[in-house]
Legacy VTK file of the C-alpha trace (Angstrom):
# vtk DataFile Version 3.0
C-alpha trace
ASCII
DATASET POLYDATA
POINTS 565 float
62.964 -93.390 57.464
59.240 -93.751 56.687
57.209 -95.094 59.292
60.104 -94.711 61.783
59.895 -93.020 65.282
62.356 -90.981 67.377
61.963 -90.426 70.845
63.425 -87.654 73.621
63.095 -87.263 76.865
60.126 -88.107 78.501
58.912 -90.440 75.206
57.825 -87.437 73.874
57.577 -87.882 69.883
60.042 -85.194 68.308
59.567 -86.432 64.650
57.556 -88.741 62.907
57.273 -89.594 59.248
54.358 -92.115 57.898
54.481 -93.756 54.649
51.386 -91.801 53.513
53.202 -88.684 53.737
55.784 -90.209 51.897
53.157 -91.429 49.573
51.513 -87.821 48.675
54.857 -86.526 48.542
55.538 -88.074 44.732
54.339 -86.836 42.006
53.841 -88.308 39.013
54.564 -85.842 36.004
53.744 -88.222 33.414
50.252 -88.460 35.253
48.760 -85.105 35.073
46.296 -83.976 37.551
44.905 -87.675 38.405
47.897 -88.178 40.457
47.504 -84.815 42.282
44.288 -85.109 43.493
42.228 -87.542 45.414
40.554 -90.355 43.172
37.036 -90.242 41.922
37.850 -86.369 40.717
36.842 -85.448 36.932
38.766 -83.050 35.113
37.510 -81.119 31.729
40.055 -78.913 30.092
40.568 -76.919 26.449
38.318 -75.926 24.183
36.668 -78.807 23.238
36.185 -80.289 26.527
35.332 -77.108 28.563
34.837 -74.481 26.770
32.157 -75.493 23.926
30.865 -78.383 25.973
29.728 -75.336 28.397
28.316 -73.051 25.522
26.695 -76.167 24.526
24.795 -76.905 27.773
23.909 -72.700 27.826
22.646 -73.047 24.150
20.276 -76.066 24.942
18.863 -74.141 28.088
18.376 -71.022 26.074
16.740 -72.904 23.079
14.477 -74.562 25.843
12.923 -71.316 26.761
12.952 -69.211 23.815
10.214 -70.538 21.660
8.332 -69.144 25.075
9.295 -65.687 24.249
6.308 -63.087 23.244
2.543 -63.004 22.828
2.237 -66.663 20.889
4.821 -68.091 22.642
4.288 -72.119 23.641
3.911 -73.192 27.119
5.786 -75.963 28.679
4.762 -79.089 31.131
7.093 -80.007 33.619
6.651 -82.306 36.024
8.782 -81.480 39.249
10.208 -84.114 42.052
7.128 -83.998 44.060
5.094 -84.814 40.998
3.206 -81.504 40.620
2.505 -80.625 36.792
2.861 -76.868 36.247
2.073 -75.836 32.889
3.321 -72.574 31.842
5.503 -69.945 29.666
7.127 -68.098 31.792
10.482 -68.128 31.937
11.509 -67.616 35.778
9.074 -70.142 36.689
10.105 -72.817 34.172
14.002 -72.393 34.908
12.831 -72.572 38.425
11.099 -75.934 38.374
13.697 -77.269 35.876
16.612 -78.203 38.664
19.325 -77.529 36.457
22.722 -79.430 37.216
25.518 -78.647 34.113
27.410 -75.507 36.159
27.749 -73.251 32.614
23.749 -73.658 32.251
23.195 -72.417 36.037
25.015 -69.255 35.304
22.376 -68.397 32.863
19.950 -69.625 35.376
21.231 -67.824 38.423
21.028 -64.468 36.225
17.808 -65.549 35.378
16.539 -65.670 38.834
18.406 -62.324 39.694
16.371 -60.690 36.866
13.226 -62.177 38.475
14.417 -60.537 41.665
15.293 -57.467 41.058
12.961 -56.122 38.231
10.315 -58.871 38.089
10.312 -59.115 34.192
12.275 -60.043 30.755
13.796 -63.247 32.066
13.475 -65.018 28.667
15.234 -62.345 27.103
17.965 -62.604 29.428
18.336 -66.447 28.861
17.673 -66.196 25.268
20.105 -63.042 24.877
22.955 -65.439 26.781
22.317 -67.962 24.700
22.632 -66.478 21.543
25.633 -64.639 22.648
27.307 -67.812 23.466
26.079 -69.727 20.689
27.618 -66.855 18.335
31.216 -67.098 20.268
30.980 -70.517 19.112
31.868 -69.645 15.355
34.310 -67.472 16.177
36.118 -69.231 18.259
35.978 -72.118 15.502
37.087 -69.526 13.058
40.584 -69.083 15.007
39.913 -65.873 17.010
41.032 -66.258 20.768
38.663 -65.938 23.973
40.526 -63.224 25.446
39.480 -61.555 21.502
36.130 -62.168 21.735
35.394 -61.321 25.429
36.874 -57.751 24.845
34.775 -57.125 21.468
31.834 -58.112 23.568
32.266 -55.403 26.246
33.130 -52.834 23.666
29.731 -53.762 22.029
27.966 -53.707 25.387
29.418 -50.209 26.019
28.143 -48.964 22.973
24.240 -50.222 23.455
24.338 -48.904 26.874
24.805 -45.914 25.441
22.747 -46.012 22.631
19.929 -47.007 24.421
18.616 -43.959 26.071
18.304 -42.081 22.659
15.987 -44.898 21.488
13.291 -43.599 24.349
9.233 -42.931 22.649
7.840 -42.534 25.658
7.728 -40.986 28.926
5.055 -41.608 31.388
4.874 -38.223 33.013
2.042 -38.827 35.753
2.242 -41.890 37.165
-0.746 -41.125 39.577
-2.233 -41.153 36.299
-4.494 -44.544 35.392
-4.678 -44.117 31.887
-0.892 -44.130 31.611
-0.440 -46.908 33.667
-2.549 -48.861 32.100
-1.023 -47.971 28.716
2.236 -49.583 30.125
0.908 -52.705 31.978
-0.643 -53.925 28.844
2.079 -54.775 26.814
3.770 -57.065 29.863
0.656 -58.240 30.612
0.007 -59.109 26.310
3.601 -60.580 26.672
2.721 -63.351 28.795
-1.160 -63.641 28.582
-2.640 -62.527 25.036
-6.132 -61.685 25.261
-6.193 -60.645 28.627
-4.613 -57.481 28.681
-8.031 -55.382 28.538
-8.788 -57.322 31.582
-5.966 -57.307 33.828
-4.081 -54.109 33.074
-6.866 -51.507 34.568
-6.683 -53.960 38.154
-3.662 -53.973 38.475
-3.553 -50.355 37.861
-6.333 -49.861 40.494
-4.509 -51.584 42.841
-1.437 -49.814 42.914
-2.772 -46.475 42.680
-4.541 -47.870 45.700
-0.921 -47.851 47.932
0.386 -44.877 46.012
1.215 -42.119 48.221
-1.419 -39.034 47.061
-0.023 -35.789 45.528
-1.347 -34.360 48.872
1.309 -36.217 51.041
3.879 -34.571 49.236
5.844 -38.068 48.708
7.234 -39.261 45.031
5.142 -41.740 43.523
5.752 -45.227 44.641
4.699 -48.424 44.740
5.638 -51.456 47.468
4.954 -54.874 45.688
4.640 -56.504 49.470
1.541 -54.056 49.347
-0.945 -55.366 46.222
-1.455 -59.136 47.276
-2.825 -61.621 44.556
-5.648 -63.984 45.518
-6.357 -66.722 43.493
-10.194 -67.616 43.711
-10.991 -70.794 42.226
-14.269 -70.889 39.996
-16.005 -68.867 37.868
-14.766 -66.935 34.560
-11.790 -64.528 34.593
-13.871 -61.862 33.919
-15.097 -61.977 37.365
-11.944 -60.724 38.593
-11.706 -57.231 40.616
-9.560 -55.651 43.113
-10.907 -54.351 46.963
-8.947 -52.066 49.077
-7.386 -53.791 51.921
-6.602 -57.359 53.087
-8.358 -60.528 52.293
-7.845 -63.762 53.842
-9.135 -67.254 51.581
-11.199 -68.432 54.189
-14.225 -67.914 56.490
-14.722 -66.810 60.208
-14.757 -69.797 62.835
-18.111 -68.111 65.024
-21.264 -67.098 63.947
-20.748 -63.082 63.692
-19.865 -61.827 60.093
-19.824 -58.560 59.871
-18.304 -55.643 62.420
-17.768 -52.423 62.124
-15.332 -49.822 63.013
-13.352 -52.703 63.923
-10.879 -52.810 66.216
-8.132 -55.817 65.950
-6.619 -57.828 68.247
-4.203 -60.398 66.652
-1.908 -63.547 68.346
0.442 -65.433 66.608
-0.298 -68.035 69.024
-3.889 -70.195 69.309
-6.647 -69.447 71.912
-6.570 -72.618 73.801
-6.039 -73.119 77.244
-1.993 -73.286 78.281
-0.604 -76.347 78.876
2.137 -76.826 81.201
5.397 -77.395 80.418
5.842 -80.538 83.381
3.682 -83.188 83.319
1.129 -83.482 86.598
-1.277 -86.301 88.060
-4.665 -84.521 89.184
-6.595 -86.774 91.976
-10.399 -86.913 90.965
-12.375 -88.473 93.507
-15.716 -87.855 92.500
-18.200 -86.221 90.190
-18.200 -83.289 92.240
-14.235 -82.835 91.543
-14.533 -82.671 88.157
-17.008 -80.495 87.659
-14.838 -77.971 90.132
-11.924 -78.780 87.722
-13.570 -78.172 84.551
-14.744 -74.938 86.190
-11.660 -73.520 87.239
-10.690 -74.094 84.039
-13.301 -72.463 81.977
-13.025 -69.452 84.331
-9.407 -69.206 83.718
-10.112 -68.903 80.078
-13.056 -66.600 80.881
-11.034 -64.051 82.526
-8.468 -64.078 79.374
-11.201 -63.648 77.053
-12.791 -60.929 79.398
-9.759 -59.126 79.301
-9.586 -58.960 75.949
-12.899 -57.985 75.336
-12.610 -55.097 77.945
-10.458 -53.275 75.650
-13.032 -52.641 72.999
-11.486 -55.679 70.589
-14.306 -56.948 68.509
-12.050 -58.865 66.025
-9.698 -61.595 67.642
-6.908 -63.190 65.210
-5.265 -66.216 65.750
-2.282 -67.610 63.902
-2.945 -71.098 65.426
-6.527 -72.784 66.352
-9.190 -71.872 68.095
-10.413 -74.412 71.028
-14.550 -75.014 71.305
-13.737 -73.244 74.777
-12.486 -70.141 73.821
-14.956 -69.972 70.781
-17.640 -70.218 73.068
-16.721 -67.597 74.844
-15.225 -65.034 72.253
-19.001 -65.434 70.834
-20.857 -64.320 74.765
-18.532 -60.854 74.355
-19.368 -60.605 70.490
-16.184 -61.314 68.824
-15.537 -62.006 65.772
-13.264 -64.190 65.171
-10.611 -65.314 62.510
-8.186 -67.912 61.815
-4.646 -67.326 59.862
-2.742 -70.205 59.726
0.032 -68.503 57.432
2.620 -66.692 59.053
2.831 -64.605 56.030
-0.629 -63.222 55.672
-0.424 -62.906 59.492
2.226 -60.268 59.129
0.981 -59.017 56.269
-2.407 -58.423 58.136
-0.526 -56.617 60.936
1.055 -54.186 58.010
-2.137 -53.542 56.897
-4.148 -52.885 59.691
-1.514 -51.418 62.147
-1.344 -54.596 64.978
1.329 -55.926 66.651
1.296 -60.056 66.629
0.863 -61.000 70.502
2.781 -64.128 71.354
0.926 -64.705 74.539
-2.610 -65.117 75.495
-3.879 -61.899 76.981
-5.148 -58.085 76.726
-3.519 -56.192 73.985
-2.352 -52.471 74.628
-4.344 -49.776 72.810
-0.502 -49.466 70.840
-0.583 -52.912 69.670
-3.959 -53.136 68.385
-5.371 -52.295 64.963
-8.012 -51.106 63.098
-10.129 -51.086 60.110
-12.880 -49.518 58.660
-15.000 -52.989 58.207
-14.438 -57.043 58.515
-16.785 -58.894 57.021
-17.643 -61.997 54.762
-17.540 -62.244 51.483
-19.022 -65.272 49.087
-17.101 -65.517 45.886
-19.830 -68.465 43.775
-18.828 -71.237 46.480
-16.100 -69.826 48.515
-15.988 -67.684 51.783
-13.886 -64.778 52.844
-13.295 -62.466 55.003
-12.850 -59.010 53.999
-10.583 -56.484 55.971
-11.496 -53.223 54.304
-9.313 -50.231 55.309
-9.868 -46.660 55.614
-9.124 -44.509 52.939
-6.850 -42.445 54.737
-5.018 -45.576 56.240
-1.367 -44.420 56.088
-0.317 -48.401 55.134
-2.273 -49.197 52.183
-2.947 -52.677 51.554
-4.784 -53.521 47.803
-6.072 -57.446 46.841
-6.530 -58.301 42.966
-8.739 -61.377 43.543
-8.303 -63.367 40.034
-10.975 -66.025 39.321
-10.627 -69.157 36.658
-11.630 -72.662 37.047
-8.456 -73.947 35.396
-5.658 -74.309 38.064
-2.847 -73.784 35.180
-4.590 -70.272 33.775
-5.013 -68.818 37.559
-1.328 -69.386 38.143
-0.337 -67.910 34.911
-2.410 -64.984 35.475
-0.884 -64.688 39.050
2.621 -64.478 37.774
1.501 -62.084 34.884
-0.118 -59.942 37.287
3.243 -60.054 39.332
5.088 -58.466 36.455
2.400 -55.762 35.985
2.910 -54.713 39.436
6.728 -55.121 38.986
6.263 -52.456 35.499
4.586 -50.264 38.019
7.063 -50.193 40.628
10.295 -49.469 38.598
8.096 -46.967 36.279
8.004 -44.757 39.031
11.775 -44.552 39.503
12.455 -44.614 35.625
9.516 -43.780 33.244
11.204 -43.732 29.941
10.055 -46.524 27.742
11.618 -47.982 24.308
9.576 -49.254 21.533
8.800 -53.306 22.048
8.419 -56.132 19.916
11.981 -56.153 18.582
11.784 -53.041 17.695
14.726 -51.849 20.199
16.824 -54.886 19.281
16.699 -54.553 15.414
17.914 -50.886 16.099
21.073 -52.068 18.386
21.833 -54.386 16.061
22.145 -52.350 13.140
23.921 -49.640 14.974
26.551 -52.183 16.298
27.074 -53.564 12.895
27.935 -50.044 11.821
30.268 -49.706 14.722
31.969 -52.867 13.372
32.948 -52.008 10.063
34.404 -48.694 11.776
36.606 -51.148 13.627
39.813 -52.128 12.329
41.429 -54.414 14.981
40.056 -58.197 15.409
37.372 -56.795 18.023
35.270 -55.490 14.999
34.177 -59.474 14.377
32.943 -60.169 18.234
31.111 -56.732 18.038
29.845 -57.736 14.556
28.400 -61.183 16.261
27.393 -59.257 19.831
24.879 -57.338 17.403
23.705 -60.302 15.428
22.513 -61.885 18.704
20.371 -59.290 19.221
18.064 -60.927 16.108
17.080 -63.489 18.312
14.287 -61.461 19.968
12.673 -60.361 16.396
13.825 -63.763 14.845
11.901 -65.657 18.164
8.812 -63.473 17.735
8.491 -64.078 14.057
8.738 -67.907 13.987
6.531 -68.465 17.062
3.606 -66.497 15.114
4.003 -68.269 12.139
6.424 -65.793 10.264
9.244 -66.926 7.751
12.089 -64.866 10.096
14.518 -64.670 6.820
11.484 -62.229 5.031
10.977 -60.742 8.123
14.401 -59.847 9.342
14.899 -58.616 5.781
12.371 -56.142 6.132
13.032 -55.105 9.207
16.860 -54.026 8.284
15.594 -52.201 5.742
12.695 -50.662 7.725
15.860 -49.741 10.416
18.047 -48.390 7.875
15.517 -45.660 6.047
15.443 -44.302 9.772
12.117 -45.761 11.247
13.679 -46.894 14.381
10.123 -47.912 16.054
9.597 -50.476 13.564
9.322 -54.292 15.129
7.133 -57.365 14.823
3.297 -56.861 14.487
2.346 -60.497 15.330
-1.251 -59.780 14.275
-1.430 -58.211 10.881
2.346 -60.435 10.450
4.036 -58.300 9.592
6.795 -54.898 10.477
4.754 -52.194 11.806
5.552 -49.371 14.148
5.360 -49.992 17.794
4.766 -46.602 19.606
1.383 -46.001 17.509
-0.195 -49.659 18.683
1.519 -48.958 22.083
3.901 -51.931 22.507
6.585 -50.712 24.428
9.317 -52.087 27.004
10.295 -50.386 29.897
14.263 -49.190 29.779
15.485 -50.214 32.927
13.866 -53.608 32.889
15.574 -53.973 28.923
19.077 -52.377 30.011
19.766 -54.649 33.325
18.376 -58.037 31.183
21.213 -56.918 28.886
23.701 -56.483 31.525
23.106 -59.927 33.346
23.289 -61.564 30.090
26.374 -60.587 28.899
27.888 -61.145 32.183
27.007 -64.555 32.809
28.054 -65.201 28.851
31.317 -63.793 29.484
31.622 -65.314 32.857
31.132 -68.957 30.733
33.614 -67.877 28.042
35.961 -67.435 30.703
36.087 -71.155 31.904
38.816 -73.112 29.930
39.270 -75.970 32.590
36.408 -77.520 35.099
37.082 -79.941 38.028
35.070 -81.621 39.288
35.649 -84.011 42.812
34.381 -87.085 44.125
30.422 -86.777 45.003
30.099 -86.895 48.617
29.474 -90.263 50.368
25.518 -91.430 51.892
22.664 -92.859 51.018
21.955 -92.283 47.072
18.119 -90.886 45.820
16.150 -93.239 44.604
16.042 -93.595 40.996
13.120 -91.957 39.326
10.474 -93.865 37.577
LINES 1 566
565 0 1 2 3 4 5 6 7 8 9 10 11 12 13 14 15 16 17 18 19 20 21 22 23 24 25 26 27 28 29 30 31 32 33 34 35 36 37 38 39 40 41 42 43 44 45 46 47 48 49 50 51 52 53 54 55 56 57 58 59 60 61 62 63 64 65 66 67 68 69 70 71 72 73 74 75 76 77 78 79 80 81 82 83 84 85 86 87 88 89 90 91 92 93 94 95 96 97 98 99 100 101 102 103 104 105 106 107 108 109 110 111 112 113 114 115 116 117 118 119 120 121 122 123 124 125 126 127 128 129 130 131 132 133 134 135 136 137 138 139 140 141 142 143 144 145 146 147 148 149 150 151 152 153 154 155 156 157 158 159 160 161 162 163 164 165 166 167 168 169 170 171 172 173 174 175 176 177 178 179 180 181 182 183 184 185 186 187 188 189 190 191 192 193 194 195 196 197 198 199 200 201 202 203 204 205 206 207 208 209 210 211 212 213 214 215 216 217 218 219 220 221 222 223 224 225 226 227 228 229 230 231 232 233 234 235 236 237 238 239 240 241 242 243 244 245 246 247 248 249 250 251 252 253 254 255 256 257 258 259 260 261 262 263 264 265 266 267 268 269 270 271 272 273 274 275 276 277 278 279 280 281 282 283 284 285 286 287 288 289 290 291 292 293 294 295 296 297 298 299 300 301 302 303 304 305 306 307 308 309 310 311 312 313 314 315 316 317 318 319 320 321 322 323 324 325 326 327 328 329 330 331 332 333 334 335 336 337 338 339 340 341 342 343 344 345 346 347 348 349 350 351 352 353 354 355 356 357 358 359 360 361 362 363 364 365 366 367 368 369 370 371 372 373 374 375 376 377 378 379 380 381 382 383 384 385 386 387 388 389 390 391 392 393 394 395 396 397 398 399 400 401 402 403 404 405 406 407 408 409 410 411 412 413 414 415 416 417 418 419 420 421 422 423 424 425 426 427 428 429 430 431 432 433 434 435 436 437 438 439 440 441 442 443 444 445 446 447 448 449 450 451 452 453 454 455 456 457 458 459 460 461 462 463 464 465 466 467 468 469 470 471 472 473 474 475 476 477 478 479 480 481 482 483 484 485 486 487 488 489 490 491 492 493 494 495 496 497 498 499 500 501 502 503 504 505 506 507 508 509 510 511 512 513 514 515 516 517 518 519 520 521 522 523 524 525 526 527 528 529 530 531 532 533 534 535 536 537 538 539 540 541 542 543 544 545 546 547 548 549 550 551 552 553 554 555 556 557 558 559 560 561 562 563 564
């Protein structure tokens, strides 16, 4: 009956069956999955084909980024599909810029990027910490243990550090109002990514966030919004030239000839001062000179009496999100306005945060609600570049604080940006969760020999994963130790038997190279940053063991990218 018709009454069709139908209907058995789904589909099953080709992939992302890790780390070059060369070692940046396209190795990405997120630091230790994980799973499952074996040692392990890692605590930061505290925890993040420039950078950024700190006086908990403490990046000059100024500061110079107000009080548009155009097109009949000098001025008073307006409420700084006619610029400098141009929407409503405006969308007087103020706008030369300055009150009640780096190398500036970032980050969660654990490997070493203990308590087949879940925590000593030079076999000797007499601070002194204790040099990580880098990285290595089969279908039809040169 395929392909047939039958008809009622009326010609209505009551049944109908094609010969595709008929078609899609048989299966082939003997053909597997090719003859179930559509063709052009890929299919990757068993544990050759899925499962270590995907630990593979994870393993050559992870080994990408580790020799990265720590204060000697190396930095990478990557040119991205635009053709812009960033040159860095840091982790979220590079796995950023790296497009990566095998589905196991984007797990370890995505939790990458979730670490960057959420605490703003120890992404390579989440990648490498995956990575190793995987890479250990590897032997074991090549030894004959199943996945279902090794996934279930692994979360035994993981409950076990999670626990253990509270009691491994040095130190407490107990004022975090405090600057010399804070600065003794922003240098190690800050030596982490840029060595050498931790006497530098830690006691700015430290500046700048007790800047938006509530006071004691407030009666608030310490706390610090990282929307609050923008980085400029200035370029020119030295990096010592660096420094931090309460308030806002916009990259660029006023538009009139006024410089400096103040008491000033802020009127901001997201829209330009121009005159309106309108929205139908119309022909205007000029018959002589005498006509267009009548238009002209009915023009020029229409903008007059917007600018008038404006100036009648006491503004003497004018913002504008778009640009500035001659016109209105004329006239904004007859009422002695300043005036300002932000073309980024961002630092627009970041500038409204800080000094308490409200963005007008239309051209006209603001009400004394949605203006704002500050205590002084004025212009600034850093060696051959202008800005302009909004300097708040000190009592403002929405803080605003600018670290304004300075280097003449494009590549150092940005690295210094994102280490600064991650300062501000250590800042932010310390006053939620001061408790610290001793750095450098120091924390890892201990884990690891605890967990190996915990093993040979074990008598079912878990004890082997759990066994292998603490060897994978070598990676961060191991990492450390060959990137300054170290043989890692002396070194990770040493350190077990540092671990094992009891000196659980013990880690990696990359200077002196050699074990040393980490709470008297002050090189210490911050727990909740250490624990949740943990967490994502034995999830997304589980969530890869998992996979025994991948399918992939047919890439969609169109126009194909042009093949890179």
């Amino acid at each position: 009956l395929a392909g047939s018709r039958f008809y009622g009454t009326g010609g209505r069709v009551l049944y109908r069956r094609t010969a595709t139908m008929s078609k899609s209907m048989n299966y082939n058995m003997a053909g597997g999955t090719s003859t179930m789904l559509k063709s052009g589909h890929k299919t990757f099953e068993g544990l050759e084909e899925a499962i270590i080709k995907n630990i593979e992939a994870a393993k050559a992302i992870s080994t990408m980024v580790s020799s990265s890790l720590g204060p000697n780390g190396m930095n990478k070059l990557v040119v991205n599909h635009i053709g812009k060369i960033i040159v860095t070692s840091d982790c979220a940046t590079l796995i950023k810029e790296l497009e990566v396209a095998h589905p196991a190795a984007q797990m370890l990405s995505l939790a990458s990027q979730m670490q960057d997120q959420e605490l703003g630091d120890a992404t390579n230790l989440t990648v490498s910490f995956a990575g190793e994980l995987l890479k250990l799973a590897e032997e074991l499952l090549h030894s004959g243990l199943h996945t279902s074996e090794i996934i279930a040692g692994y979360k035994t392990a993981f409950d076990r550090t999670i626990e253990v890692l509270p009691s491994l605590v040095c130190h407490t930061v107990e004022n975090p109002r405090d600057s010399e505290q804070l600065i003794h925890a922003i240098k190690p993040v800050i030596m982490s990514k840029q060595y050498g420039y931790e006497n530098l950078l830690a006691p700015l950024i430290a500046r700048a966030c007790l800047t938006v700190m509530p006071d004691a006086e407030s009666g608030r908990k310490p706390s610090v919004n990282a929307d609050a403490v923008r980085v400029v990046k200035l370029i020119g000059g030295n990096v010592e030239q660096s420094s931090v100024i309460r308030g806002m500061l916009l990259a660029r110079s006023v538009e009139g000839t006024i410089t400096k107000v103040d008491a000033a009080k802020i009127t901001v548009f997201g829209c330009g001062l121009e005159s309106e155009s309108t929205e139908t097109a119309g022909t205007v009949l000029i018959r002589n000179a005498e006509d267009m000098l009548q238009y002209n001025r009915s023009e020029e008073k229409a903008l007059e009496e917007v600018i008038s307006a404006i100036a009648a409420t006491g503004t003497n700084v004018v913002v504008s999100g778009g640009s500035i006619s001659e016109m209105a610029l004329h006239y904004l400098e007859k009422y002695n306005m300043m005036a300002v141009k932000c073309m980024s929407k961002w630092d627009l409503r970041r500038l409204c945060a800080a000094t308490g405006a409200t963005a007008l969308v239309r051209l006209g007087a603001a009400t004394p609600e949605e203006m704002g103020a500050a205590r002084k706008v004025f212009v600034k030369e850093f060696g051959a570049k202008k800005v302009t300055v909004f300097e708040q009150n000190p009592d403002d009640e929405a803080p605003v604080a600018s670290i304004i780096l300075r280097s003449s190398v494009v590549s150092v500036i940005n690295d210094l940006e994102r280490a600064c970032d991650d300062g501000i980050a250590c800042v932010k969660h310390l006053c939620r969760q001061p408790q610290f654990t001793p750095g450098a490997g120091a924390t890892e070493i201990e884990l690891a020999t605890q967990l190996k203990a915990l093993a040979d308590k074990t008598d079912s087949l878990d004890q082997y994963a759990i066994r292998k879940f603490g060897e994978a925590f070598e990676v961060v000593p191991r990492t450390l130790g060959e990137n300054a030079g170290m043989d890692s076999t002396t070194l990770m000797s040493q350190l077990y038997t540092a671990h094992q007499a009891g000196e659980k601070n013990v880690g990696v002194d990359v200077e002196k190279k050699c074990p040393g204790d980490m709470t008297q040099q002050g090189i210490v990580d911050l727990l909740s940053i250490k624990e949740s880098a943990i967490r994502l990285a034995v999830d997304a290595a589980i969530t890869v063991l998992r996979v025994d089969q991948i399918i992939m279908s047919k890439p969609a039809g169109g126009p194909k990218a042009p093949a890179q040169r």
